[in-house]
N, C-alpha and C positions, 0 to 999 in steps of 0.2 A: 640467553641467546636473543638477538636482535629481531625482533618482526620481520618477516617478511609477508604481505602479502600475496595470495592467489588466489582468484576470483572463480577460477573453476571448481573450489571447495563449494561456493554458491551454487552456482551452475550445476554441479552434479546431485547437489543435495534437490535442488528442483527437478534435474529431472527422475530422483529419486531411485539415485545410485551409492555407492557406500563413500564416502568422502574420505583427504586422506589426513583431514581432522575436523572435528567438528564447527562448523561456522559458526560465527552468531549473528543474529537478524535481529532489527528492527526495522519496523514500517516509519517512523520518528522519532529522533530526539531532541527534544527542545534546546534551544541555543545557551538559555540559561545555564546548565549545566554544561557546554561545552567549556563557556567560557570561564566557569569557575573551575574545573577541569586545568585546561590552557594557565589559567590564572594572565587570560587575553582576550580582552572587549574588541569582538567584531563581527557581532551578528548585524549593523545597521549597515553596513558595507557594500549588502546583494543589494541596498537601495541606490548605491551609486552609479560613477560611471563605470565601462568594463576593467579600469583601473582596478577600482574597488571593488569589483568582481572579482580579479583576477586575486586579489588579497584576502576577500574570504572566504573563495575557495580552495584556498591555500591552508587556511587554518581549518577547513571543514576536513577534507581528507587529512590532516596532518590529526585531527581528533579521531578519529574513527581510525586510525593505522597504531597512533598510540595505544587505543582501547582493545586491539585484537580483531577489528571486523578486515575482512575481504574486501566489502563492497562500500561503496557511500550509497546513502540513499536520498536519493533527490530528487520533488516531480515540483511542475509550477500549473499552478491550478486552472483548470479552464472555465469555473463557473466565474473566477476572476475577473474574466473579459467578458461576460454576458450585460448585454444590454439592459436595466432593468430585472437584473439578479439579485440576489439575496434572500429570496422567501425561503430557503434552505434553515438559515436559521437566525434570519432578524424580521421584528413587526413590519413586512413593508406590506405593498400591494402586491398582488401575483403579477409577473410580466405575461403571464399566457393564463386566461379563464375562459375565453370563449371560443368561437372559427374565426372571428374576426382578428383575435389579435395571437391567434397562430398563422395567419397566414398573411400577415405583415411583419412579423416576426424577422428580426435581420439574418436570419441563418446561413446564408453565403457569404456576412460578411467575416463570420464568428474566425474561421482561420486564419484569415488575413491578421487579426486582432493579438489571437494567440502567440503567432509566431513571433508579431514586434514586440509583445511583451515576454518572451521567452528566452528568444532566439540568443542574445548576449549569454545569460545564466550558463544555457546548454555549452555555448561554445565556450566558454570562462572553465566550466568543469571539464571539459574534455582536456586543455590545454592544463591541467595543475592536476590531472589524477596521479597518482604516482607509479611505478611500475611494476606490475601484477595486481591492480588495484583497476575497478570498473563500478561504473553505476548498477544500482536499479532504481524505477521507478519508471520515469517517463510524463508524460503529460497526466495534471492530478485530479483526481475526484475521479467516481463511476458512472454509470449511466440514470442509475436510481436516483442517487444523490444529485445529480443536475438536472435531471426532469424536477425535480422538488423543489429545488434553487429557481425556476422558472412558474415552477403552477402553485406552489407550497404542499405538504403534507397532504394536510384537513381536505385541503381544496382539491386534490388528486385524486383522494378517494370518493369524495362529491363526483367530478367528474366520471367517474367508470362507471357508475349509475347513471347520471343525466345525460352524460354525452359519451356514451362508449368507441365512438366511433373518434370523436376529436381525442380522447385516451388513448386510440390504440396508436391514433398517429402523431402525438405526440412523443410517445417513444420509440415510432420509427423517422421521424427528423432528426432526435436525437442520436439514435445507431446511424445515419446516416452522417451525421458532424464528428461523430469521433473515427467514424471511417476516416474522414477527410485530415480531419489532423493527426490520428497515431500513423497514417500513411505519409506523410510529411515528418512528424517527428524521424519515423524509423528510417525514412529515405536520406535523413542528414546524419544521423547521431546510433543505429544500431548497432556501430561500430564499437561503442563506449559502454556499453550495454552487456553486461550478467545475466540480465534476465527484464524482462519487461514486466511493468505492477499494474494493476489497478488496486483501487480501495472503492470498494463501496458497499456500505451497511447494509446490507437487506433483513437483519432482526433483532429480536429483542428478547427477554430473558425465557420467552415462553414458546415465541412462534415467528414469522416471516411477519415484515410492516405491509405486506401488501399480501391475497392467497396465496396460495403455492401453486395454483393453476396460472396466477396473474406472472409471477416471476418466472415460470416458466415458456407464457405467451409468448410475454412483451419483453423482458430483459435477457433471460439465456441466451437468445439467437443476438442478438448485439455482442455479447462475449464473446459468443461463436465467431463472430466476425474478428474481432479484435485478436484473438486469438491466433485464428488463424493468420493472419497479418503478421502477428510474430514469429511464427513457427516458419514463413513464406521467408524473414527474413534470419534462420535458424538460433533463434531463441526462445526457450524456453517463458514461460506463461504464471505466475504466483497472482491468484484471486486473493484481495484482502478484503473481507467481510466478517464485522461481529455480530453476535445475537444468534438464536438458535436457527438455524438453516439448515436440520439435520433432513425435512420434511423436501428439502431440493437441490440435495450434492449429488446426488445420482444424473440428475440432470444437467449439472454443474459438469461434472466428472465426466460424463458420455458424450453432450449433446457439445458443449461450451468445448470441453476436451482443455481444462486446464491442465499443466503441470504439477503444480502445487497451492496450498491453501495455508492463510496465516490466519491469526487469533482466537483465542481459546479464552472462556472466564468459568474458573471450577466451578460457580453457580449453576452454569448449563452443562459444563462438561470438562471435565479434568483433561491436560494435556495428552497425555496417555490412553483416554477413551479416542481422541481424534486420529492415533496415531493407529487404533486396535481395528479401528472401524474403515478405514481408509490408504492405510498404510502398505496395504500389496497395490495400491494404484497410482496413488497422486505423492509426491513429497510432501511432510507438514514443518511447518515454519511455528515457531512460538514454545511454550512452556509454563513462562513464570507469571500467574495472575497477578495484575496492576496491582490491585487491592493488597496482595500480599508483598509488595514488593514495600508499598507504602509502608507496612505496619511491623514487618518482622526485621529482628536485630540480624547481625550476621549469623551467628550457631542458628537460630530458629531457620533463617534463610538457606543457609548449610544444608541443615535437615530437609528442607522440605525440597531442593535442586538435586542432592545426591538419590531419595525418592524417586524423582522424577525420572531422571537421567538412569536409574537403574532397570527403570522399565521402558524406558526409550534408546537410552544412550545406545546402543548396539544396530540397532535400526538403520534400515537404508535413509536415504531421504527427507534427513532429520539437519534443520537448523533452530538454534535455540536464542533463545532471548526473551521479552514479555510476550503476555499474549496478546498485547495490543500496543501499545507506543509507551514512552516517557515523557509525559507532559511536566512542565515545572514544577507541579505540587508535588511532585514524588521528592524526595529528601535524595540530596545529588550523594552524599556516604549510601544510602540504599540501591543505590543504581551499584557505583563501586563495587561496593559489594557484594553484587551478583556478578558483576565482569569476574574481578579474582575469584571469588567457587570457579563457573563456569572455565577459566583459564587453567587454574590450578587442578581441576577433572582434564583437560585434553592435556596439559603438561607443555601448553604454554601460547 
């Protein structure tokens, strides 16, 4: 029987309702694989004019509708347009270390910037979604993640000591820029919209990159914000964060008032611990550890999705896929073959 998409399979499983089959999610999947997929070169296309837009995002939902998913997932990044960005994750200099060069900081112009490098993409996707078929995502990177792209890492947590006070207001310039722009994104494009995303990391195999008092200070109420922002425009909310964060989902969960949460890596925590621990409250998104997705043949991957799906699959709230993205090292036969288990468990 022929696909048909519907986006409220999404939608329901975020707001953590029983769907009437199971979705499948990812936060990314690299182009690579679509296009040996397609057996159709057009990932350089989102660099053209909105011609070229308009053609590959034609072949973007035309992959993700063949694959089985409901939604595309598509955000354009706003550390992108930062003046003096990339300490996130290339050797440059910080754009922001002292008060001096926060508070010359171009932060009024940052929207302006966003939107002319967006604004085609967004409207290109809306015009070729297909029908019962919707975004998610929205404007890309978190609040963590682009204070970091601005001051670096190292030099962030230097800062909370030396200058706690240019700290704290650094990340409220920040929650103040993404008020500005997901209030702009949602007032043109909520309409296109499943569910609104963020991504942003807040830990690592052991514990949060920053306290658990800090991510609560300084970043949950900027969620909160963003949040509610969505919910003002009646959509639903999916927080994507890896690394152990078990020490500030309560906070996540109450204060932020997300919908639902994506990624999972069995080193910190099995799918199913996320779903045990969380699951009378929030939707969970995710499943199949990267790692494992790279290394096991189809039976072993078989095995280890019917597993999972046994003690999840019945669950409200529940959309499946990796537990973090599909980057190109993943072997594109190992992705495949997780869509077929996955399809052939929902029955299609």
């Amino acid at each position: 029987m022929k696909f048909l998409p519907d986006y409220m399979n999404l939608t329901d499983a975020a707001y953590n309702k029983k769907t009437k089959r199971l979705p499948l999610y990812e936060h990314s999947i690299s182009t690579v694989h679509m296009e040996r997929i397609l057996n159709k070169k057009f990932a350089d296309l989102i660099n053209g004019n909105y011609d070229d837009k308009l053609e590959y995002f034609k072949w973007l939902c035309e992959f993700y509708k063949t694959m089985g998913y409901d939604t595309v997932s598509f955000e354009v990044a706003i550390r992108a347009v930062f003046p003096g960005g990339g300490a996130l994750d290339k050797h440059i200099t910080p754009a922001i270390s002292t008060r001096e060069d926060f508070n010359r900081y171009p932060w009024d112009e940052i929207p302006e910037l966003f939107f002319k490098s967006a604004d085609e993409s967004y409207r290109a996707l809306k015009q070729s979604l297909p029908n019962g078929m919707k975004m998610v995502g929205g404007p890309g990177y978190g609040i963590f993640e682009c204070v970091q792209d601005l001051t670096g890492y190292m030099d962030l947590c230097i800062m909370s000591y030396e200058d706690p006070d240019l700290y704290r207001d650094v990340f409220l310039g920040m929650r103040k820029l993404f008020v500005k722009i997901w209030k702009g994104f949602l007032d043109k494009y909520s309409d296109m919209c499943a569910m609104a995303r963020m991504g942003d990391d807040l830990g690592y195999k052991s514990n949060t990159m920053l306290s658990a008092e800090d991510v609560k200070m300084h970043i949950v109420p900027g969620y909160a914000d963003i949040v509610s922002l969505a919910h003002s425009y009646k959509l639903p909310f999916l927080l994507h964060s890896c690394g152990n964060i078990f020490n500030v989902m309560d906070e996540i969960i109450n204060v932020a008032k997300i919908n639902a949460k994506h990624s999972n890596e069995d080193q910190i925590a099995p799918f199913p611990v996320w779903v045990e621990k969380y699951g009378d409250q929030i939707g969970n998104f995710g499943g199949v550890d990267a790692d494992v997705l790279c290394r096991m043949d189809k039976a072993e991957l078989k095995e280890y999705i019917t597993d999972v799906l046994s003690k999840v699959g019945d669950k409200n709230g529940i959309a499946f896929g990796t537990g973090n993205s599909v980057p190109d090292y993943v072997p594109t036969q190992n992705y495949i073959n997780m869509i077929e288990i996955v399809r052939e468990y929902r029955k299609g």
